[in-house]
Structures are given as structure tokens and as C-alpha cells.
C-alpha positions, 0 to 999 in steps of 0.5 A: 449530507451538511444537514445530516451532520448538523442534525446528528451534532444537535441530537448529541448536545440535547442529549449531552445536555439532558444528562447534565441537566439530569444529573444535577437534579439526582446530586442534589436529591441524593444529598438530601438532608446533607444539604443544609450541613454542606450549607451551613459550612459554606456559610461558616467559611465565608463569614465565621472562618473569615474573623477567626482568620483575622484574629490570628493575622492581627498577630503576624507580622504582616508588614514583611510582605515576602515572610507573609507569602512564603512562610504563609502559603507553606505552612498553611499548605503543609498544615490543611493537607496534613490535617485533612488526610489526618482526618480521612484516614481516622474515617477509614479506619474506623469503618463505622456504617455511618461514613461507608454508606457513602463510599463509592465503590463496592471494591474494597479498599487497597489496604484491604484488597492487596495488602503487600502492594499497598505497602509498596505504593504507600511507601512511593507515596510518601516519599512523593508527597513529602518531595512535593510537600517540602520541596517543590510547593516550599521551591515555587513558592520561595521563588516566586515571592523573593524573584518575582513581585509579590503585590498582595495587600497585607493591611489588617485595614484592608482585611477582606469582608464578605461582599470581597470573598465571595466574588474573588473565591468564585473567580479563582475557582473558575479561572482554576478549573480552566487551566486545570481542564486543559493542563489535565487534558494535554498531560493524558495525550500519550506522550505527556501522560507516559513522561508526567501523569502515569504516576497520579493513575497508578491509584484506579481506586482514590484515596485521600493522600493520592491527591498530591501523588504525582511526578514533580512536574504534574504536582506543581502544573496541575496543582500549584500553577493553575491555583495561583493563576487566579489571585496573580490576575487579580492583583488586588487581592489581600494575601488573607484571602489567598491564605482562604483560597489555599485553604479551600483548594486543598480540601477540594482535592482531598475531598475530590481523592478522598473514595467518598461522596459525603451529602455534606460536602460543601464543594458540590452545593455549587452548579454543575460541580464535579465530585468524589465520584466524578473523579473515581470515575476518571481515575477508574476508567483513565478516561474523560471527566477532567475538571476540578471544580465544575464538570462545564468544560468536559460538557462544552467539550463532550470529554464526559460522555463516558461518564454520562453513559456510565450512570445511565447503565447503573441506574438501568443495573439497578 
């Protein structure tokens, strides 16, 4: 009976290994030509983005460490989330072939499917984002700058190169996606889920906004601790990357929310990195595919298989 269970357990993780390994090979060949964009804008964040940034913090006041962290982070963070729904919205509304070939779904989208209950959720949506956006992101931020210590390095001297970015950007990544992964999967057990997350769900088919629909409590676990964790860790940090780390988490999510699977997303050049439709999926479905960044810990601890089978059907359908 030992031996059957351990062979049984060993045939799951080859195949759960086979859909990983598959699916990694069809994302990057359905992104096609869209690679090199998506390339082109990694190269642009990690060696262009860097000097633009530069050239305006020379005109900061970054001597006050608390001014730099507080008003910094909420304004980049009010700013990127504004900008970047600004943007998705004028793509869905424009409804040019060019961007719709790469939504995710046939189903047609909410304000098109329902019109007076979009109306409705719109309106919570608003008012949700806004109490998020200027109070509780404003709140933690304010908190833990002029409570706590803020030790982030503010010298132009010591603005971070390349060789710097990269490693911590990768860093914070992973550590993100970890305590993403467990936050996200505690709060879909039935009590937290009832009490916290069921809002963030009340959207089975994402949109850019709905990135940060979601009660106080799960905004600021979900979406605001677990991406201080990594720059808090790495005490060394200068707070300009931090600014370039905020930057990217934002465009991550509203990319993640945003209903499309764009080729040239530069989120998804990464190995065994999720996605839009990663994503939609779980929000479809309400189940499995809890990461941000990376799909690892849903493949190590099988919450993806949903979605594997998933795919597999399409392609069958197809």
C-alpha cells in the first residue's frame, strides 16, 4: 500500500511538472514577435528609466529621509495607479481589433454585459480605491516612516546602478510573491475569505481598477505589506529603488487585473511567471493560481492543477 501512495504522488508531480514545463514553452511562443518589445522594456526600466529617475531626485529634497518616504511613496503610488488605469481605460474604450485580440475572454466586458450593475460596482469601486489610495496606503505609509525607523539611503552619491537594481528588484520580487502566496491563500479559507477577501472577487471577469478593490484589511496584507517586506529586509536599500519598485508592483497588478494577455508585457519575460490569464483564471473560477509574480508555489504546492486542466481542455476544445 507505501509503495502505491509514493508511486501515485510521483506520477502527479510529472505530470504537474510536464504542464509547467508545457506551458512555459507555449507563453513564450504565443508572445511571438511581442518578445522583443516586452525585452526592450525591461531593458528601458533597468538602464534608461534609472537616469530619468535620477535627474529628477537631484531636485528633491533628499536630505529629509521622512519627507523622501512618506510623500515619496504616496505620491508615486496615487500617480502609477492613476496613469496606468488612465491608460487601460482609453484601450478599452477604444475597442480597436489591435488590443482586443489580446483579451482573454469571449465574455464581453461589464459595462457591455450589464450595464446598470456595473454602475452600481463602479460606484463601490470608487469610493473603495479612493479609501485605499488616500487613507489607508497615506495611514501606513505615514506610520511607518515617522513611528518606525526609516534607514534607506538618500544620497544622490549612492544612487543605485544596474549591477544594484537588478538583484534587489529580483529579490523583492520573490520575497513579494512569497508572502503573497500564503497571505492570498489563508485569506480564501472560508472565514477570512467571508470577513476580508469576498469583495476583491465580487470581479469574476478583472479589470484594471479592480487591482485594488478590496476591504481595507486585504488592501493593505495583500497589497502593501507583502511589498515592503522585501526593501524592509534589505536594509541597504536607497529609497530610489524602492520608488522603482513601487513603480513596478503597481503595473504588475493592473497588468495582472487588466482583462488582457498583452505579448509585450515585460512581467511575463520572467521563468515560470504568471500573467492576465493566470489570474482571470482564479478570479473566474475563485480557485487555485495564488501567486503574483511567479506560479512556483501554486506548482510545489499543487494549488494550479485547476488551472493546468483548465488549458488542457481548451486546447482539446480547440
Amino acid at each position: 500500500m507505501p509503495s502505491s501512495f509514493a508511486s501515485t504522488g510521483t506520477n502527479t508531480e510529472i505530470e504537474s511538472l510536464k504542464d509547467v514545463l508545457g506551458n512555459e514553452e507555449v507563453r513564450y511562443v504565443h508572445k511571438g514577435y511581442g518578445l522583443i518589445t516586452a525585452a526592450f522594456l525591461v531593458c528601458f526600466y533597468f538602464f534608461i528609466f534609472p537616469q530619468l529617475v535620477f535627474s529628477l531626485y537631484i531636485r528633491l529634497p533628499y536630505e529629509n529621509k521622512e519627507f523622501m518616504y512618506t510623500f515619496g511613496l504616496i505620491f508615486i503610488h496615487l500617480a502609477v495607479f492613476f496613469v496606468a488605469n488612465i491608460g487601460i481605460y482609453l484601450i478599452y474604450h477604444s475597442e480597436m481589433p489591435f488590443f482586443e485580440r489580446y483579451k482573454i475572454t469571449s465574455e464581453p466586458w461589464p459595462w457591455i454585459k450589464d450595464p446598470e450593475g456595473f454602475k452600481e460596482i463602479r460606484k463601490n469601486t470608487i469610493k473603495t480605491v479612493a479609501l485605499n489610495q488616500l487613507v489607508m496606503y497615506p495611514l501606513v505609509v505615514v506610520v511607518s516612516g515617522y513611528i518606525g525607523n526609516v534607514n534607506f539611503e538618500v544620497s544622490p552619491s549612492l544612487f543605485p546602478s544596474w549591477k544594484e537594481l537588478i538583484p534587489q528588484i529580483v529579490f523583492f520580487m520573490v520575497i513579494e510573491d512569497t508572502f503573497f502566496y500564503w497571505s492570498h491563500r489563508l485569506l480564501h479559507t472560508p472565514l477570512f475569505y467571508s470577513l476580508i477577501h469576498k469583495q476583491h472577487h465580487e470581479y469574476t471577469n478583472t479589470i484594471g481598477i479592480a487591482s485594488e478593490y478590496s476591504s481595507p484589511i486585504d488592501f493593505v496584507l495583500t497589497s502593501v505589506l507583502t511589498s515592503a517586506i522585501g526593501p524592509l529586509l534589505l536594509k541597504d536599500c536607497h529609497i530610489a529603488t524602492l520608488y522603482m519598485w513601487t513603480v513596478l508592483r503597481i503595473l504588475e497588478t493592473v497588468d495582472g487585473h487588466c482583462g488582457y494577455d498583452f505579448s509585450w508585457s515585460p512581467f511575463r519575460l520572467l521563468p515560470f511567471s504568471g500573467g492576465a490569464n493566470y489570474h482571470n483564471f482564479h478570479h473566474s473560477h475563485n480557485v487555485s493560481n495564488y501567486g503574483s509574480f511567479f506560479t512556483y508555489w501554486d506548482t510545489i504546492c499543487k494549488t494550479n492543477l485547476h488551472y493546468w486542466r483548465y488549458l488542457s481542455k481548451q486546447e482539446k476544445c480547440n
